[in-house]
PyMOL Python script that loads the backbone (N, CA, C, O; Angstrom):
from pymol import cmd

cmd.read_pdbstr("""\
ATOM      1  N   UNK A   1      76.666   0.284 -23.765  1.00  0.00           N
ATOM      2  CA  UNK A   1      75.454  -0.067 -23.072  1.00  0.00           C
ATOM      3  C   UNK A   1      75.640  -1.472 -22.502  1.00  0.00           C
ATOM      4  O   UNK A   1      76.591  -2.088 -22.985  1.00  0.00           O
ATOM      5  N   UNK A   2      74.954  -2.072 -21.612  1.00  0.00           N
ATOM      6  CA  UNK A   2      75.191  -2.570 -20.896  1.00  0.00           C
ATOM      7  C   UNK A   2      74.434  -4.263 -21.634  1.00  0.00           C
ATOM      8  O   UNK A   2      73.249  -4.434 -21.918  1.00  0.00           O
ATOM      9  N   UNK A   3      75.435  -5.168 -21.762  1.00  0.00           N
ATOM     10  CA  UNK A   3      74.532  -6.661 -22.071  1.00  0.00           C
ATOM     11  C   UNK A   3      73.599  -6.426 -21.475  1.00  0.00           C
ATOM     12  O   UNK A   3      73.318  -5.371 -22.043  1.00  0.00           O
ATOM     13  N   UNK A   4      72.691  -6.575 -20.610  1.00  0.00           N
ATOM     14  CA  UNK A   4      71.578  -7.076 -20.227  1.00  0.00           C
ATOM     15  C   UNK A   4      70.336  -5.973 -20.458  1.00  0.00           C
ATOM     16  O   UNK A   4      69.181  -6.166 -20.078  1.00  0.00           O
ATOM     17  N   UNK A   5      70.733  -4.972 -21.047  1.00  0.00           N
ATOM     18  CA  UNK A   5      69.533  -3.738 -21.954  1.00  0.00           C
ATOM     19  C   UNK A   5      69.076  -4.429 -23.181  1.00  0.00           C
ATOM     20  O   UNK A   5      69.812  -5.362 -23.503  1.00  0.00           O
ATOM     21  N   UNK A   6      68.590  -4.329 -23.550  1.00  0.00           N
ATOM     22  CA  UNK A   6      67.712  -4.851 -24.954  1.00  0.00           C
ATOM     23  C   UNK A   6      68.254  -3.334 -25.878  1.00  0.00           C
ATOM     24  O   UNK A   6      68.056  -2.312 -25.222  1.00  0.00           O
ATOM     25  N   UNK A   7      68.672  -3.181 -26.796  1.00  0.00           N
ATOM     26  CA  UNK A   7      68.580  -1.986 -27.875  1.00  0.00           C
ATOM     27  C   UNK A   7      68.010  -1.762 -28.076  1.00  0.00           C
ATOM     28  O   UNK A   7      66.949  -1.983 -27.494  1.00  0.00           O
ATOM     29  N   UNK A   8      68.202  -0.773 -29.606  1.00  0.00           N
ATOM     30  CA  UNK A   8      66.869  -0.028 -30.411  1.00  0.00           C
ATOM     31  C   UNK A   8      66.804  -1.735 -31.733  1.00  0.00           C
ATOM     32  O   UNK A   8      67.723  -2.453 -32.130  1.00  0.00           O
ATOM     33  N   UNK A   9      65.456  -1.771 -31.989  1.00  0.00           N
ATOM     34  CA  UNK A   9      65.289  -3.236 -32.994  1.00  0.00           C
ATOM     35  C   UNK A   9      65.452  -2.573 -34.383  1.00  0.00           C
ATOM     36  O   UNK A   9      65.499  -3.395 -35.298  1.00  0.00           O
ATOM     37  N   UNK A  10      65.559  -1.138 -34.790  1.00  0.00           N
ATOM     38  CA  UNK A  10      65.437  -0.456 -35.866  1.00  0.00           C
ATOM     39  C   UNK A  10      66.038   0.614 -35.573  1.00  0.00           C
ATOM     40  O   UNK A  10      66.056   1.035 -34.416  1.00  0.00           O
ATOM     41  N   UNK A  11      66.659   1.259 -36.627  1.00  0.00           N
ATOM     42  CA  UNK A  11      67.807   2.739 -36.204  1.00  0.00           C
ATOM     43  C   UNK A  11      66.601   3.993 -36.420  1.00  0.00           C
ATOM     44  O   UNK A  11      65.939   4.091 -37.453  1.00  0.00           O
ATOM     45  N   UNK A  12      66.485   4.788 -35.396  1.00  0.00           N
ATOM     46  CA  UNK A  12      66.013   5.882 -35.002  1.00  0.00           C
ATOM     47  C   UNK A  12      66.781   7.125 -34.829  1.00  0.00           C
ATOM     48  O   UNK A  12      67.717   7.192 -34.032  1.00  0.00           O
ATOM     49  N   UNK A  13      66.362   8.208 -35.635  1.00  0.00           N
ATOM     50  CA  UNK A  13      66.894   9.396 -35.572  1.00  0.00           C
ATOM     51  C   UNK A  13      65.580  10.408 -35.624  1.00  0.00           C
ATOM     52  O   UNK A  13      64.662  10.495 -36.440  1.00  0.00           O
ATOM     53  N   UNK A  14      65.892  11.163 -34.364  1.00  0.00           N
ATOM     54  CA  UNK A  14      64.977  12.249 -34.034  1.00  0.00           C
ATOM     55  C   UNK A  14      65.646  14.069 -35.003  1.00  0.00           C
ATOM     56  O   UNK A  14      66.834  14.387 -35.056  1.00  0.00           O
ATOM     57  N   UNK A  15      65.045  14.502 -35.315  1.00  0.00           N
ATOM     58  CA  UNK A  15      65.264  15.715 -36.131  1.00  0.00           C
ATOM     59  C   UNK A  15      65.149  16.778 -34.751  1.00  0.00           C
ATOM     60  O   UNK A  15      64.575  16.051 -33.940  1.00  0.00           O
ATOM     61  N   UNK A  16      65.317  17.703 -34.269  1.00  0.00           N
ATOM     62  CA  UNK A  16      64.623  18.984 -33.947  1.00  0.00           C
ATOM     63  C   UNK A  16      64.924  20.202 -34.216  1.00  0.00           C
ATOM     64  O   UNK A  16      66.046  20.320 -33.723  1.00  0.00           O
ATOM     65  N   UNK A  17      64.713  20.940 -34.565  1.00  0.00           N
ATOM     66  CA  UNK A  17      64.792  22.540 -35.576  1.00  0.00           C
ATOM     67  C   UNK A  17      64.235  23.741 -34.506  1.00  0.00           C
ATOM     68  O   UNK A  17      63.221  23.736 -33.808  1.00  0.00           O
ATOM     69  N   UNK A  18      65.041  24.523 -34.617  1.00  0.00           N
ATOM     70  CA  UNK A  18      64.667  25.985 -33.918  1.00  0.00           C
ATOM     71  C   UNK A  18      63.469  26.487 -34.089  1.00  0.00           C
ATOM     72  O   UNK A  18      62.865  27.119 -33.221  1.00  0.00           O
ATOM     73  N   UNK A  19      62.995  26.208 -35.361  1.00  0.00           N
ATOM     74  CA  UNK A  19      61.744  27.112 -36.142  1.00  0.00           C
ATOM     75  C   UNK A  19      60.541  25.856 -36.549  1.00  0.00           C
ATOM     76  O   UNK A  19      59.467  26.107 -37.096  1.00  0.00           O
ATOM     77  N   UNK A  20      60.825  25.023 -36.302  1.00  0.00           N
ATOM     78  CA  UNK A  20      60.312  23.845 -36.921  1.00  0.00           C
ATOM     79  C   UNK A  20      60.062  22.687 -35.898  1.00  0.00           C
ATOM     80  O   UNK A  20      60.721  22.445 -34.887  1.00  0.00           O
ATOM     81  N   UNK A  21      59.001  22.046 -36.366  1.00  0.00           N
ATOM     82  CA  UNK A  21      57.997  20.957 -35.728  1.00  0.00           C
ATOM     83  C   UNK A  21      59.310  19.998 -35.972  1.00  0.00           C
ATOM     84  O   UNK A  21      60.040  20.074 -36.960  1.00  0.00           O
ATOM     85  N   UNK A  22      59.496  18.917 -34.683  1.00  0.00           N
ATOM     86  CA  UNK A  22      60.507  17.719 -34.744  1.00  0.00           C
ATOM     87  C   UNK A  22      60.095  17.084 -35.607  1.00  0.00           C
ATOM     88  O   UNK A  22      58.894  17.315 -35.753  1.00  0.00           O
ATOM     89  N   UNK A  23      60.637  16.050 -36.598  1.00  0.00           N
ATOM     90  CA  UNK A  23      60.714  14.971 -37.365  1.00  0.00           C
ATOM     91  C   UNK A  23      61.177  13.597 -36.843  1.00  0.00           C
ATOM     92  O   UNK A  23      62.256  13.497 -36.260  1.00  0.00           O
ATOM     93  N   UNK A  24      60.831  13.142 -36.931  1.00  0.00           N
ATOM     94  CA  UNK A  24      61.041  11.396 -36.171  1.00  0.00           C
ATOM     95  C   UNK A  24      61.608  10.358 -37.288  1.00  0.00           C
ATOM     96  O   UNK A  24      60.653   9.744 -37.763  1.00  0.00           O
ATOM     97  N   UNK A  25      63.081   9.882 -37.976  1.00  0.00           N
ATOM     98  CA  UNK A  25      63.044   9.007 -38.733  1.00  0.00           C
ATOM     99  C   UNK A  25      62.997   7.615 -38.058  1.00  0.00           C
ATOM    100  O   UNK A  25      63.305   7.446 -36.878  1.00  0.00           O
ATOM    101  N   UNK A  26      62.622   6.712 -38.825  1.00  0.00           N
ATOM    102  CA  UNK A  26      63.043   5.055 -38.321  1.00  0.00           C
ATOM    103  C   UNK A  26      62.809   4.368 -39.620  1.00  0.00           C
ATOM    104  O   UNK A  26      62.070   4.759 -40.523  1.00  0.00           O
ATOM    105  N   UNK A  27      63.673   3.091 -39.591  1.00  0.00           N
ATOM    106  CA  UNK A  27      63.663   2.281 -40.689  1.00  0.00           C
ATOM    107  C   UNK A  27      63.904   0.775 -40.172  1.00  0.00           C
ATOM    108  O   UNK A  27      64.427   0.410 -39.119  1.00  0.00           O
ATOM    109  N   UNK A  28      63.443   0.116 -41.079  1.00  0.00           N
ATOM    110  CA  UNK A  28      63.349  -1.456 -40.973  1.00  0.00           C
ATOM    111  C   UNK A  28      63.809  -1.927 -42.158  1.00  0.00           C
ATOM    112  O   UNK A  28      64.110  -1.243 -43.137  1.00  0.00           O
ATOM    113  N   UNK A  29      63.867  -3.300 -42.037  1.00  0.00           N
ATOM    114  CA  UNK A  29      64.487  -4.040 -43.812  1.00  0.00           C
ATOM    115  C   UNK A  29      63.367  -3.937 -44.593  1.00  0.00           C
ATOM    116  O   UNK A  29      63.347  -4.568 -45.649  1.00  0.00           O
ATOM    117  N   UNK A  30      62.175  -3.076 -44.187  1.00  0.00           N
ATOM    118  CA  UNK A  30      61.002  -3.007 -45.487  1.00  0.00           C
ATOM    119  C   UNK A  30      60.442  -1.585 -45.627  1.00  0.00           C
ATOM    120  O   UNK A  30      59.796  -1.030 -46.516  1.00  0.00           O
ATOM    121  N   UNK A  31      60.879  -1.223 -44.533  1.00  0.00           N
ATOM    122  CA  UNK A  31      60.491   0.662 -44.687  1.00  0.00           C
ATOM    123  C   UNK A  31      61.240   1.377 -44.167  1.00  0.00           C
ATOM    124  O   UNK A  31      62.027   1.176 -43.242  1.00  0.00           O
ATOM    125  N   UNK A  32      60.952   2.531 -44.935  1.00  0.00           N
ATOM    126  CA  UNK A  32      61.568   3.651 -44.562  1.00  0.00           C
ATOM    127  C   UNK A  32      60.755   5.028 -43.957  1.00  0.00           C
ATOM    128  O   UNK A  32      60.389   5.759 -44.877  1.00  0.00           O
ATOM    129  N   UNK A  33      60.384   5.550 -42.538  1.00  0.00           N
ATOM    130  CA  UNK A  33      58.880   6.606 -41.910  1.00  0.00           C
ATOM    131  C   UNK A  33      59.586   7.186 -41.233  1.00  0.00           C
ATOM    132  O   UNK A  33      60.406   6.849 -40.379  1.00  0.00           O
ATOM    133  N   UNK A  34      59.071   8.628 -41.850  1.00  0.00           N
ATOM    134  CA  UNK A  34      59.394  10.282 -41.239  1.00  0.00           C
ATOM    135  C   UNK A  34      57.918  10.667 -40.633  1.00  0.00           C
ATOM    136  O   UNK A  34      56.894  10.715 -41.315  1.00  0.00           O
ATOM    137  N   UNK A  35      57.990  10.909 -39.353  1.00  0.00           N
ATOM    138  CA  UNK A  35      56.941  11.005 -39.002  1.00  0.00           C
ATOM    139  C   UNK A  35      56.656  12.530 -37.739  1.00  0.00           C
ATOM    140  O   UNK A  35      57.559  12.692 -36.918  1.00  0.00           O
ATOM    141  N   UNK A  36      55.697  13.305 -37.695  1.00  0.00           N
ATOM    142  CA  UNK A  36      55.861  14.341 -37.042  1.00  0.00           C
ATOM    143  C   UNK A  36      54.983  14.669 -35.981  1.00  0.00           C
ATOM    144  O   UNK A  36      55.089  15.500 -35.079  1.00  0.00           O
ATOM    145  N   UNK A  37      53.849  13.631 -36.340  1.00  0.00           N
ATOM    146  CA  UNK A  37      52.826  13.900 -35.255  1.00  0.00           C
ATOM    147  C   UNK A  37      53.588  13.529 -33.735  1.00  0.00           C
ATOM    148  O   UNK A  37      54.585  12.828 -33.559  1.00  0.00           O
ATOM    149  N   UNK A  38      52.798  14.217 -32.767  1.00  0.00           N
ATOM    150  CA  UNK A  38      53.256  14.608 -31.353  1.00  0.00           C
ATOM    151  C   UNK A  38      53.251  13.171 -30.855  1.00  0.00           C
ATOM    152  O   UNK A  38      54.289  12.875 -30.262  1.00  0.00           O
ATOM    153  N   UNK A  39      52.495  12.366 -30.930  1.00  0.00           N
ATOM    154  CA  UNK A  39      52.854  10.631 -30.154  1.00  0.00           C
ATOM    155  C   UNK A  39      53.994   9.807 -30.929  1.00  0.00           C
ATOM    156  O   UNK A  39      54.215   8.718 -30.399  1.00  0.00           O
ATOM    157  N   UNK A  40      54.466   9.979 -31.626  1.00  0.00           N
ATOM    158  CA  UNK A  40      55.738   9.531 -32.475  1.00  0.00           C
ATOM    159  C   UNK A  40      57.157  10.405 -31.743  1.00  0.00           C
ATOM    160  O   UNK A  40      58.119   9.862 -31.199  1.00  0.00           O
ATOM    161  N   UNK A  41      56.887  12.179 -31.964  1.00  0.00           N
ATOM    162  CA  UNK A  41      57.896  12.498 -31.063  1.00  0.00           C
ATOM    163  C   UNK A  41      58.264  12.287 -29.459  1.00  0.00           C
ATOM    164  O   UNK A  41      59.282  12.405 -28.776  1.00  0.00           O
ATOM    165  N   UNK A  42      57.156  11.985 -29.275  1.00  0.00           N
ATOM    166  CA  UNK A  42      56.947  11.457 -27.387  1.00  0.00           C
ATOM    167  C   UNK A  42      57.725  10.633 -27.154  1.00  0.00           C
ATOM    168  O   UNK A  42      58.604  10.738 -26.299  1.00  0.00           O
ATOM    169  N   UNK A  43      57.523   9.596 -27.930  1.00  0.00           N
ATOM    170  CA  UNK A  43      57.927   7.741 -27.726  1.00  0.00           C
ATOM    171  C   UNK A  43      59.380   8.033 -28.141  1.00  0.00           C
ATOM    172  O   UNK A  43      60.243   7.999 -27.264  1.00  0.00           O
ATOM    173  N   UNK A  44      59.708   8.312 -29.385  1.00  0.00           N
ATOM    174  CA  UNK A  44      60.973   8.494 -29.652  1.00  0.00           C
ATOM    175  C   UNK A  44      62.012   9.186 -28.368  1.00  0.00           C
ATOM    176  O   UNK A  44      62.907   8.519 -27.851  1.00  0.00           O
ATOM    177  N   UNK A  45      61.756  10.402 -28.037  1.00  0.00           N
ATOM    178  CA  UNK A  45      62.524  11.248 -27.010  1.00  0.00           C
ATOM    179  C   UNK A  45      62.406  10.114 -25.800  1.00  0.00           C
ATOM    180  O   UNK A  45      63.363   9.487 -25.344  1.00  0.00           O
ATOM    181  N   UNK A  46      60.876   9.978 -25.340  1.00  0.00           N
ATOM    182  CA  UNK A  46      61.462   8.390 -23.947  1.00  0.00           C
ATOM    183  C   UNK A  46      62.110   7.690 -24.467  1.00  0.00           C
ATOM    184  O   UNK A  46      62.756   7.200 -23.541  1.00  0.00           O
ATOM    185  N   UNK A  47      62.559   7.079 -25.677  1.00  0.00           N
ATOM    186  CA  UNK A  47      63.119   6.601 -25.874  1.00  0.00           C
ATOM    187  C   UNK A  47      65.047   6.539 -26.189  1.00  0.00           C
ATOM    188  O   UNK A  47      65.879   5.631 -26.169  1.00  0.00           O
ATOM    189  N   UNK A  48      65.102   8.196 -26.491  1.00  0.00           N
ATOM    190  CA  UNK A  48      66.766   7.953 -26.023  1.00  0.00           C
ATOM    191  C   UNK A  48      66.961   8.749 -24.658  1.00  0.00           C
ATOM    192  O   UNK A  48      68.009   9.051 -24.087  1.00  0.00           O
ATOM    193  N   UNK A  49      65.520   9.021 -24.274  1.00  0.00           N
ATOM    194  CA  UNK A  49      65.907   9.094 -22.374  1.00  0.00           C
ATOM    195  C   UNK A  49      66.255   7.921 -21.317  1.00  0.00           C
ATOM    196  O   UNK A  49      66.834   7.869 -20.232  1.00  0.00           O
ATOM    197  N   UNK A  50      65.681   7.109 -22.084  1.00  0.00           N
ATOM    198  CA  UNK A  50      66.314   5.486 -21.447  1.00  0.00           C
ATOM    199  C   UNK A  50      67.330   5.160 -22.019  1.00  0.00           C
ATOM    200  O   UNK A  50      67.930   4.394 -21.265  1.00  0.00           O
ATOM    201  N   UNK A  51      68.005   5.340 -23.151  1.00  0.00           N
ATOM    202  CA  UNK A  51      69.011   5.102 -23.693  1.00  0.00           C
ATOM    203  C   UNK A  51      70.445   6.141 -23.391  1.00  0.00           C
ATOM    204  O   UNK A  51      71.648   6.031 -23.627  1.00  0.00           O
ATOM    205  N   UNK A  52      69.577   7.169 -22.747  1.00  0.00           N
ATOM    206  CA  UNK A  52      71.143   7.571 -22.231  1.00  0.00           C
ATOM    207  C   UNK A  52      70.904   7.154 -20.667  1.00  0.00           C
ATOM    208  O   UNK A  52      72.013   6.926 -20.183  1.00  0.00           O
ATOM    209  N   UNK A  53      69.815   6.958 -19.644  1.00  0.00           N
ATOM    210  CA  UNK A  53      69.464   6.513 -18.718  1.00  0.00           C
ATOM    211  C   UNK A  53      70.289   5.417 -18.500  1.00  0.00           C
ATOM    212  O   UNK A  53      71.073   5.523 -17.557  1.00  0.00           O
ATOM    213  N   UNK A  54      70.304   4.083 -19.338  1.00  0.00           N
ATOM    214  CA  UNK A  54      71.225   2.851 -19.290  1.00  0.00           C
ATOM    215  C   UNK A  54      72.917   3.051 -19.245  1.00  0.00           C
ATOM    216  O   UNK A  54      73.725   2.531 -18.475  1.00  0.00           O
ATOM    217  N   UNK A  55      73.216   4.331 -20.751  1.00  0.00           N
ATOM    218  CA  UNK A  55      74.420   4.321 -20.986  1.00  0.00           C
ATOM    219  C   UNK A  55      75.616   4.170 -20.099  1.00  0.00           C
ATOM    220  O   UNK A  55      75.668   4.684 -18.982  1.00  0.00           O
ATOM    221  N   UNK A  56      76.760   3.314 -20.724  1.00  0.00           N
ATOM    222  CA  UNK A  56      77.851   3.750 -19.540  1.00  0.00           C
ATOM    223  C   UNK A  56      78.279   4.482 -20.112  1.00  0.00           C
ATOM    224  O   UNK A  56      78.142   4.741 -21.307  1.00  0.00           O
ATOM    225  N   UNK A  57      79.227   5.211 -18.883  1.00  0.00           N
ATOM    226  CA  UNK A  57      80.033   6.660 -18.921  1.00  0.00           C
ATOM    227  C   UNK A  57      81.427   6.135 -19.776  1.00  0.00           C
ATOM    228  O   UNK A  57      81.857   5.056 -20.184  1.00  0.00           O
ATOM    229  N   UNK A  58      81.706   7.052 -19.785  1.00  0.00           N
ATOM    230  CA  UNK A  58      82.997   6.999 -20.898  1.00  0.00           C
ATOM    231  C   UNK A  58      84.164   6.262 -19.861  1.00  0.00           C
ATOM    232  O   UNK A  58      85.227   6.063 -20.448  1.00  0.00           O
ATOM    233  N   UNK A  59      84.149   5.939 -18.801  1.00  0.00           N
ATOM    234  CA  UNK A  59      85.228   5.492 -17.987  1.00  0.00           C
ATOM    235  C   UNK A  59      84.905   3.838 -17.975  1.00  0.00           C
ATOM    236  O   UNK A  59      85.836   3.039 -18.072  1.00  0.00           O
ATOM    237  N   UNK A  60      83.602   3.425 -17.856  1.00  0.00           N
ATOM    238  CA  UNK A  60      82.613   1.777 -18.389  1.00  0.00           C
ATOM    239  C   UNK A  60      82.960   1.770 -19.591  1.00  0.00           C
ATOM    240  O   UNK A  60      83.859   0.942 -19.737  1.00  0.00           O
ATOM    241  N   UNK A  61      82.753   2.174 -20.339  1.00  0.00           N
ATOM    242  CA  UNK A  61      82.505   2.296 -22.095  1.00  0.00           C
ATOM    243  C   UNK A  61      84.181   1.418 -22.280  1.00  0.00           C
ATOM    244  O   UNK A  61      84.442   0.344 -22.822  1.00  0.00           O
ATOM    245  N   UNK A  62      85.223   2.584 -21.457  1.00  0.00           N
ATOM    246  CA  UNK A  62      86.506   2.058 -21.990  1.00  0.00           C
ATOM    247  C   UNK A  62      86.993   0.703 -21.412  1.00  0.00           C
ATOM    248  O   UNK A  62      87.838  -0.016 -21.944  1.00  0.00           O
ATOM    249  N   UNK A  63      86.315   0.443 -20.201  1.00  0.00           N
ATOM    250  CA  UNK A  63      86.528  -0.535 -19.438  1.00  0.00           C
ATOM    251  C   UNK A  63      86.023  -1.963 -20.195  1.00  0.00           C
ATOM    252  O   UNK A  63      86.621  -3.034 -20.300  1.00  0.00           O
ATOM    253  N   UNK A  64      84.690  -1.558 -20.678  1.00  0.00           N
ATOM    254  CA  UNK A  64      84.319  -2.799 -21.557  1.00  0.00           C
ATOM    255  C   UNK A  64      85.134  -3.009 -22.822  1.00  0.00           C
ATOM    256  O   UNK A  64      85.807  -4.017 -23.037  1.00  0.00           O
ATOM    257  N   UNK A  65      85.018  -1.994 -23.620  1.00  0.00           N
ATOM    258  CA  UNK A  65      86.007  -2.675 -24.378  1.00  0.00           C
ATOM    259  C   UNK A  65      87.263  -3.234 -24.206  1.00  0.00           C
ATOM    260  O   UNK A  65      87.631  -4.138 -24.957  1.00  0.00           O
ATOM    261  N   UNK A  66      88.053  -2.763 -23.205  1.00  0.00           N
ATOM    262  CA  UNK A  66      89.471  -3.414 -22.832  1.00  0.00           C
ATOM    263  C   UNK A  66      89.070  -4.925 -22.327  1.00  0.00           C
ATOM    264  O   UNK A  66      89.984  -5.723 -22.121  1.00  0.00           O
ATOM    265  N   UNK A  67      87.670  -5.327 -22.123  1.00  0.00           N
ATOM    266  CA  UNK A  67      87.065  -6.696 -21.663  1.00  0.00           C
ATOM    267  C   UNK A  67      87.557  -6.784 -22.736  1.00  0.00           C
ATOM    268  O   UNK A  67      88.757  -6.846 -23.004  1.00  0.00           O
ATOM    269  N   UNK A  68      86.215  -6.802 -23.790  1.00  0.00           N
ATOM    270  CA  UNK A  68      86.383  -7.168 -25.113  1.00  0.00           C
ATOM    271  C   UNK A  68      87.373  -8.015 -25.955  1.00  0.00           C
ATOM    272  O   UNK A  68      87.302  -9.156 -26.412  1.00  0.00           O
ATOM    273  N   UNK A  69      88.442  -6.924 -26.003  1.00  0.00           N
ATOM    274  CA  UNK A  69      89.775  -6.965 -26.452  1.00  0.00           C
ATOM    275  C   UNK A  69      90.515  -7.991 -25.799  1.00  0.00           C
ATOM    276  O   UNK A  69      90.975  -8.881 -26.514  1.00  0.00           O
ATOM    277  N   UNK A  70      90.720  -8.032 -24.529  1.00  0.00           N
ATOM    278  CA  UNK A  70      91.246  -9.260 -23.967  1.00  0.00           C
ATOM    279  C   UNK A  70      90.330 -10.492 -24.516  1.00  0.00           C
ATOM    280  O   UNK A  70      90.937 -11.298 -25.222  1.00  0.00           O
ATOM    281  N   UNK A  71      89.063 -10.720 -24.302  1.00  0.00           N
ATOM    282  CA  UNK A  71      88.912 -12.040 -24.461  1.00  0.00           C
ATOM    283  C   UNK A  71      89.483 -12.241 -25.818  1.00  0.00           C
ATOM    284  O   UNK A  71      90.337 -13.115 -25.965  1.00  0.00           O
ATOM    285  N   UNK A  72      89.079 -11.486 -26.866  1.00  0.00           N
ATOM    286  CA  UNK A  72      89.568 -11.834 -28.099  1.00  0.00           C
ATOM    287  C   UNK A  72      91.078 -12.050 -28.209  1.00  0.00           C
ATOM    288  O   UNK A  72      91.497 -12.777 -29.110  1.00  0.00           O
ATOM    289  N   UNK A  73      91.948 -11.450 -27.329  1.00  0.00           N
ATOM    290  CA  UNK A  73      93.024 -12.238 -27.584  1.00  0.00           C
ATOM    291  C   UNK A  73      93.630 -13.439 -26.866  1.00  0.00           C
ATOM    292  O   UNK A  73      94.819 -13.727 -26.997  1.00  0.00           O
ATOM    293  N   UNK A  74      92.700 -14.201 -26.027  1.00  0.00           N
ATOM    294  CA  UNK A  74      92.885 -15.180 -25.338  1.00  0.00           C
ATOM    295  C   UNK A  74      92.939 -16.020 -26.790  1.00  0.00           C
ATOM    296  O   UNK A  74      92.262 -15.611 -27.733  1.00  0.00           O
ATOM    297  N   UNK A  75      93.722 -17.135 -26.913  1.00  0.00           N
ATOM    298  CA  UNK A  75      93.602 -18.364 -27.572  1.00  0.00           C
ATOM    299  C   UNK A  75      92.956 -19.692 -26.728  1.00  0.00           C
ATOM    300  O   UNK A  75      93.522 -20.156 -25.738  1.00  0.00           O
ATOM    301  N   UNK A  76      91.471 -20.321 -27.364  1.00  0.00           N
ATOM    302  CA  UNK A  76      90.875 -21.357 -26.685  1.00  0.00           C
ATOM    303  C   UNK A  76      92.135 -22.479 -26.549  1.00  0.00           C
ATOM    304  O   UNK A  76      92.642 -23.160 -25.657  1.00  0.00           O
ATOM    305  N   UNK A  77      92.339 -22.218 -28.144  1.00  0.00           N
ATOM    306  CA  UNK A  77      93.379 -23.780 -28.490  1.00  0.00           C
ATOM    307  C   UNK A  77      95.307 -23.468 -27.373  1.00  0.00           C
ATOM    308  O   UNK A  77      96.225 -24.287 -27.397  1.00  0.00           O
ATOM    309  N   UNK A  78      95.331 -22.495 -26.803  1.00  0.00           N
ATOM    310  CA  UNK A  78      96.643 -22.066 -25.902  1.00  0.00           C
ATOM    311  C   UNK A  78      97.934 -21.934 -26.788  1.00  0.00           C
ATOM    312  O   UNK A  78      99.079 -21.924 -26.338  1.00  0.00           O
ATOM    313  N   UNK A  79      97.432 -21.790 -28.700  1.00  0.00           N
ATOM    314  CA  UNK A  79      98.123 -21.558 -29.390  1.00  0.00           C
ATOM    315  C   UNK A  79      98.702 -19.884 -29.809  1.00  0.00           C
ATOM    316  O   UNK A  79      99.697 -19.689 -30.507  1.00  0.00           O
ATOM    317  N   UNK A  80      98.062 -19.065 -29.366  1.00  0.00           N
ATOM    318  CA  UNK A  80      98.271 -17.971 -29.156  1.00  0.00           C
ATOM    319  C   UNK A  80      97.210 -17.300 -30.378  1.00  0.00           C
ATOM    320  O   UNK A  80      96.242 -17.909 -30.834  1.00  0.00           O
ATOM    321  N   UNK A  81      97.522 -16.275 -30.680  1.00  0.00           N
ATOM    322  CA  UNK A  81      96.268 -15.131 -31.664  1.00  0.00           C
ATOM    323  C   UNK A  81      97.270 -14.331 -32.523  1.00  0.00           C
ATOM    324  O   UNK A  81      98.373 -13.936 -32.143  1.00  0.00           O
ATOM    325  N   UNK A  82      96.614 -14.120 -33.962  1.00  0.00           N
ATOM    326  CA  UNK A  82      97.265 -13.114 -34.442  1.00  0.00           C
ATOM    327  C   UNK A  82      96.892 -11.403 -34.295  1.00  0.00           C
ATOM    328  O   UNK A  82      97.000 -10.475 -35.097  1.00  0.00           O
ATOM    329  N   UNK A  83      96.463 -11.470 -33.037  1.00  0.00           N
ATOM    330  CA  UNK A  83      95.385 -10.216 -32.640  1.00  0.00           C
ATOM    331  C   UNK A  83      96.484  -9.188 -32.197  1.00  0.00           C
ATOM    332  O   UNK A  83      96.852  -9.531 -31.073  1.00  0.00           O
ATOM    333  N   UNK A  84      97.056  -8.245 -32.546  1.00  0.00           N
ATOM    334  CA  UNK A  84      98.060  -7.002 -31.760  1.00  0.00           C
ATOM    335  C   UNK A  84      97.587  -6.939 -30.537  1.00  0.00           C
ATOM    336  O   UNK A  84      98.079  -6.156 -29.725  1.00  0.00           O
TER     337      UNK A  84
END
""", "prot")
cmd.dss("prot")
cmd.show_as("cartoon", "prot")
cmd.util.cbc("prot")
cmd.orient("prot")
């Protein structure tokens, strides 16, 4: 995803079942809520519709990390890195 997106502030996992009403998890450093009512599943689903909306494609994805990876093996000090 792209620096300038904001993330998720708490990890979210949506449930959905063939036979069965969706489940909505999310958690914080003080709770833990499974939740099923229909405005919880709403927000959640817009919510990894913008999150794959932002995503880069697997051809970005690899591109950034090969950023990544280079800066980390630049040395500030021009002493070199023990980085492979």
């Amino acid at each position: 995803m792209p620096a300038s997106i904001c993330s998720f502030r708490s990890p979210v996992t949506l449930y959905e079942f063939g036979k069965a009403a969706p489940v909505v998890y999310s958690e914080t450093e003080t709770a833990q809520v499974w939740a099923q009512d229909s405005v919880a599943v709403a927000r959640t689903r817009r919510l990894f519709e913008r999150l794959d909306a932002v995503a880069l494609d697997a051809e970005q994805s690899r591109r950034k990390l090969a950023e990544y990876v280079s800066g980390l093996r630049e040395d500030p000090h021009g002493g070199g890195t023990d980085l492979a």
